[in-house]
C-alpha positions as CSV (number, residue, x, y, z in Angstrom):
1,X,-35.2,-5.5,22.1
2,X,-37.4,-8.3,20.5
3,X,-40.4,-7.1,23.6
4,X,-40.1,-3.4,21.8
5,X,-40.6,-4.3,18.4
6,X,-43.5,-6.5,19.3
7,X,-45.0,-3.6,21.3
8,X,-44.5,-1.6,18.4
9,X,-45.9,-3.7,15.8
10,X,-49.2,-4.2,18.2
11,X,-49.8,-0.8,18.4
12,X,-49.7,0.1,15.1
13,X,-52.3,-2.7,14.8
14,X,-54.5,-1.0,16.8
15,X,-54.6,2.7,15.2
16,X,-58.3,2.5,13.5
17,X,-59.4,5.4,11.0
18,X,-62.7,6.4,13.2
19,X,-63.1,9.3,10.7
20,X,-63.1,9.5,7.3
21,X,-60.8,12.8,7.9
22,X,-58.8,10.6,10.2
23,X,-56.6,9.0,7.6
24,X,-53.9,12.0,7.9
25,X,-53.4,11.1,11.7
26,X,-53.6,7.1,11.0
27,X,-50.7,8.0,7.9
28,X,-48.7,10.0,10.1
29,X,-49.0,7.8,13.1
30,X,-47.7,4.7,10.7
31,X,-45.1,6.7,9.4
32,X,-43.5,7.7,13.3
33,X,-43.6,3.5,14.0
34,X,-42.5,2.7,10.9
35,X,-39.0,4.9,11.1
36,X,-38.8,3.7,14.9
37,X,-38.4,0.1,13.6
38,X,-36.0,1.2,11.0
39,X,-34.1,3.2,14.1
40,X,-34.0,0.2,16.4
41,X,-32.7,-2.3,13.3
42,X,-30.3,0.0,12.6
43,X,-29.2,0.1,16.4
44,X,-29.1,-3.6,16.3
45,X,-27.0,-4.1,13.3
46,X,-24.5,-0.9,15.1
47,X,-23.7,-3.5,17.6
48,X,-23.4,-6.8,16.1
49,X,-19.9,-7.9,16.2
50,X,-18.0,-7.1,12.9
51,X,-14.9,-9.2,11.4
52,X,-12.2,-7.3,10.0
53,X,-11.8,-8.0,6.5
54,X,-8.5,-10.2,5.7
55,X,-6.8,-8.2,3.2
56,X,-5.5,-9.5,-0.3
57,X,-4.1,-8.1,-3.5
58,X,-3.4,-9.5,-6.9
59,X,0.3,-11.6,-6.8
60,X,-0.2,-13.0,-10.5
61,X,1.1,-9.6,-12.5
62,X,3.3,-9.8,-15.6
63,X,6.0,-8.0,-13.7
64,X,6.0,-11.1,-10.9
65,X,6.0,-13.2,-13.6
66,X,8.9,-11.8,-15.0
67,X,10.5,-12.1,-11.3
68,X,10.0,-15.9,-11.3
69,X,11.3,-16.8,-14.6
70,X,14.4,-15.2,-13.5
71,X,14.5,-17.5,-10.5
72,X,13.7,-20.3,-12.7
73,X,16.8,-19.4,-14.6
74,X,18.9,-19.9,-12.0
75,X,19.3,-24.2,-12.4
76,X,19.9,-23.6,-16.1
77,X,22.4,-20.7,-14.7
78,X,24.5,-23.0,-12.8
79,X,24.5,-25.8,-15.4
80,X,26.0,-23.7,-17.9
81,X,28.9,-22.5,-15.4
82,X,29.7,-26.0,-14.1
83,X,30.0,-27.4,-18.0
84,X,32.3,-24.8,-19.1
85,X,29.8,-22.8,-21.2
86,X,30.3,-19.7,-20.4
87,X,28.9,-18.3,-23.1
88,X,25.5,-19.8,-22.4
89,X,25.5,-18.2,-18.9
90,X,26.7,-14.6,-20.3
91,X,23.5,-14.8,-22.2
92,X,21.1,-15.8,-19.2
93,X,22.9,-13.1,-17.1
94,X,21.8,-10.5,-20.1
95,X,18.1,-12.2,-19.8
96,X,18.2,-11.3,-16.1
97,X,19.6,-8.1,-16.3
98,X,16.9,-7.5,-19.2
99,X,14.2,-8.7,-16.9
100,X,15.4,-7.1,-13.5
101,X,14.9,-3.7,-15.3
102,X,12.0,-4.4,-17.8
103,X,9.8,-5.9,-14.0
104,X,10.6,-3.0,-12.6
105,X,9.7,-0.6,-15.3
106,X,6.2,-2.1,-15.8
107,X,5.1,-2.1,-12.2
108,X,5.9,1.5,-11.6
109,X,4.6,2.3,-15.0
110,X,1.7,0.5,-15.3
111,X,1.1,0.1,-11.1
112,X,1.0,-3.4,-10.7
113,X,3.2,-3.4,-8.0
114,X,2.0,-5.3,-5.0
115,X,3.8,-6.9,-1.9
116,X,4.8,-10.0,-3.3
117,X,6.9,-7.8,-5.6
118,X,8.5,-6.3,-3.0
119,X,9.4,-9.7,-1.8
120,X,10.6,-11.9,-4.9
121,X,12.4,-9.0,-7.0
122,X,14.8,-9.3,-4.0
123,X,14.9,-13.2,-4.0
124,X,15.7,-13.5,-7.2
125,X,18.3,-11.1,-7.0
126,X,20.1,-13.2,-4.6
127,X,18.9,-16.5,-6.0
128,X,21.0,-15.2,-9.1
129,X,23.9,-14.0,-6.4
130,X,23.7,-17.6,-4.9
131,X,23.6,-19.3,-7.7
132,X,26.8,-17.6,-9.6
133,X,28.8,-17.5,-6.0
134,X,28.1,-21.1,-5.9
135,X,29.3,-22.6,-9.1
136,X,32.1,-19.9,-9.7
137,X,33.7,-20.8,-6.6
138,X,33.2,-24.8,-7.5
139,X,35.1,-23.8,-10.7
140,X,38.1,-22.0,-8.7
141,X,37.1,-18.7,-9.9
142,X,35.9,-16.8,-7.0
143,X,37.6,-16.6,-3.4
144,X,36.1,-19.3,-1.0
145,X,36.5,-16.8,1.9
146,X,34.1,-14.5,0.0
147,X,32.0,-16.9,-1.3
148,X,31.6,-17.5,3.0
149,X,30.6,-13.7,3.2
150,X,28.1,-13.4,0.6
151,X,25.9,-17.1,0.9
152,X,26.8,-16.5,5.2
153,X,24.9,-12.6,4.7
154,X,22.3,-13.8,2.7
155,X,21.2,-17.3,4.4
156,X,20.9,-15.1,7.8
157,X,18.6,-12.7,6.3
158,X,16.6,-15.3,4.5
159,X,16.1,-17.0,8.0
160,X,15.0,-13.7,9.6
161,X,12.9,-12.7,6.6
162,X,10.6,-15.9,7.6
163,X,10.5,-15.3,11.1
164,X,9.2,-12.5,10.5
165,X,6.7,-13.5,7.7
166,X,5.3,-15.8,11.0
167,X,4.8,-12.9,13.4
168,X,3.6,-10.3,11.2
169,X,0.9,-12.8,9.9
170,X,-2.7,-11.9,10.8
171,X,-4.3,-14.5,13.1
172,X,-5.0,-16.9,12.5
173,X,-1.1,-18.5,12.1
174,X,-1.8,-21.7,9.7
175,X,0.2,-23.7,7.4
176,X,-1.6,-22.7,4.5
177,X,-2.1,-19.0,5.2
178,X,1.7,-19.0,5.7
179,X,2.3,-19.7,2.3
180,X,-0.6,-17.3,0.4
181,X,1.5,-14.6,-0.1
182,X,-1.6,-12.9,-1.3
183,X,-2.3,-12.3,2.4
184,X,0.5,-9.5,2.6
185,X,2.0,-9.2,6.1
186,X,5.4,-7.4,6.7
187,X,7.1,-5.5,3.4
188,X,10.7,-5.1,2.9
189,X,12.6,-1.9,2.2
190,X,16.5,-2.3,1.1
191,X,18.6,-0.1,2.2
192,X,20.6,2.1,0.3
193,X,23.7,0.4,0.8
194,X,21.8,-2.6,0.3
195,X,21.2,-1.8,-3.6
196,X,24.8,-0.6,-3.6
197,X,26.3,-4.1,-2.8
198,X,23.6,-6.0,-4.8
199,X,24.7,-4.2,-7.5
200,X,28.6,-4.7,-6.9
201,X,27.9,-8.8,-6.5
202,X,26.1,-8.6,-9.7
203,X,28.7,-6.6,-11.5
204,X,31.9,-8.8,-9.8
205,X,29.8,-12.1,-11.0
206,X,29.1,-10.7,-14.5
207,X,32.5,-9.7,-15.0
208,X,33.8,-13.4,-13.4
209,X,31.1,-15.3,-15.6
210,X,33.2,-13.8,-18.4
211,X,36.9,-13.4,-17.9
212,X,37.2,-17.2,-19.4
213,X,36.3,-15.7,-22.5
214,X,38.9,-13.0,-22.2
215,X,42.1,-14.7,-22.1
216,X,43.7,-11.8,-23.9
217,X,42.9,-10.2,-21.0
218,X,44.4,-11.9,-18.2
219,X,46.5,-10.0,-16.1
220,X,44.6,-6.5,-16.2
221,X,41.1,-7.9,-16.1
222,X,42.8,-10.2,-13.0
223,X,43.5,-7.1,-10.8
224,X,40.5,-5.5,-11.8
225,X,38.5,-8.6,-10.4
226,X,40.8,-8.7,-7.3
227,X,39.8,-5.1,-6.0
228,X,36.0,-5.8,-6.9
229,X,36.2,-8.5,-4.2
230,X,37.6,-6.5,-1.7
231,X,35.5,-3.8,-2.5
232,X,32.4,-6.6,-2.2
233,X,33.1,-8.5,0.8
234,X,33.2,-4.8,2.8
235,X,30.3,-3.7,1.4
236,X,27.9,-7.4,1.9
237,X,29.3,-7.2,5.5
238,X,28.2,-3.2,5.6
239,X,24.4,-3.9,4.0
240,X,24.3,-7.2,6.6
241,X,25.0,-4.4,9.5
242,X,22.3,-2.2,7.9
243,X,19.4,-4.1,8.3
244,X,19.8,-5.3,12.5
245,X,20.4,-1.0,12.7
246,X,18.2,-0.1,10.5
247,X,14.1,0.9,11.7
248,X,12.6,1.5,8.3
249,X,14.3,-1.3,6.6
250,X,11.3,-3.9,7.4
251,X,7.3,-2.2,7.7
252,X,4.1,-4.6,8.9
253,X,1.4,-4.1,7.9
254,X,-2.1,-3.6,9.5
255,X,-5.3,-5.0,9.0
256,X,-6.3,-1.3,9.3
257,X,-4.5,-0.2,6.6
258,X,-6.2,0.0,2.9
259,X,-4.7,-1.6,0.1
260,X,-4.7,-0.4,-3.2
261,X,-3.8,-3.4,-5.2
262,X,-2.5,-3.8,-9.1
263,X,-4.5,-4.0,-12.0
264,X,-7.0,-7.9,-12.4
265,X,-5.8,-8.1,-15.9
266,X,-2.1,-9.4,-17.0
């Protein structure tokens, strides 16, 4: 390729005007070399070897944010449950419920949703789950069998969740790419009855976070928080099944695919 272009180039060197009514034959005979080069770099830069672009999106969004201060709510969360204050942790339940819907909201809204969403808005759901199973059962007021269920469900899934974080990771597999969740990988999709039992855990730990501060309520409240159990442990073993059955719960991504990501701006 280099013997061409130097061929070229000489040969252009050589075309002499010999008339003065030659200069439209020298013009057009530098024009033809000069689009043959231009032909031949183009060829050259055609087959040099091209890297496919590592994609990333934006993970700091006010919606992600939100995410995180509910995990970071969680140690405050379980404080307040294990000193008897329920009436601290009613309120940071309230904040998270807030939050859980207000995230949400703003990301569709707004579309700063991104990957990373897809992945903490869970996690902090069950960081909150974990948290209140936890303490209420240290504090005699859930069932230890259920508390077995629900921390059992959710510690398999976290375990799978980062397997598979490590094989859908684009080569190459390092320590530090592992944990720039800007690199998005593998995106998870609850399933229905997924939502369904997150919601029944949250409403069976609300509704235990405050039953201390309805004593007036004993008996009735008592049976109400006995079939909400039952009702929870089928449904956390049903949403376990859901995802080993399930072919759409879990999607990785390609290096093909184009990501749109969320707005730069907060």
């Amino acid at each position: 390729m280099s013997l061409l272009l130097l061929t070229l180039r000489k040969q252009a060197s050589r075309i002499i005007p010999l008339r003065p009514h030659s200069s439209f034959v020298l013009h057009s005979s530098s024009r033809s070399i000069a689009l043959s080069l231009n032909s031949i770099r183009r060829f050259q830069h055609n087959q040099s070897p091209r890297r496919n672009p590592i994609l990333r999106e934006n993970v700091y969004t006010f919606p992600n944010l939100l995410t995180v201060s509910r995990i970071a709510a969680c140690p405050a969360l379980g404080w307040a449950i294990l000193s008897d204050n329920y009436a601290v942790a009613t309120g940071l339940l309230l904040y998270a419920g807030i939050t859980d819907w207000l995230d949400g909201f703003l990301a569709r809204k707004y579309r700063m949703t991104s990957i990373l969403g897809t992945i903490l808005d869970p996690a902090a759901d069950k960081a909150l789950v974990g948290t209140l199973v936890v303490t209420l059962t240290i504090q005699r007021l859930l069932p230890f069998p259920l508390a077995i269920v629900i921390v059992g469900r959710d510690l398999l899934l976290s375990l799978s969740a980062f397997y598979i974080r490590y094989t859908s990771l684009p080569l190459p597999k390092t320590f530090q790419r592992y944990w720039d969740f800007s690199i998005p990988s593998a995106e998870v999709r609850p399933t229905t009855i997924s939502k369904v039992n997150t919601a029944l855990q949250l409403v069976l730990m609300g509704s235990t976070t405050i039953s201390p501060l309805l004593p007036g309520m004993a008996v009735g409240f008592g049976l109400y928080l006995e079939y909400l159990q039952w009702t929870v442990a089928m449904t956390t073993i049903w949403s376990g099944l859901s995802y080993v059955f399930s072919k759409d719960a879990v999607r990785i991504l390609s290096n093909a695919r184009r990501l749109r990501g969320p707005p730069s701006s907060l």
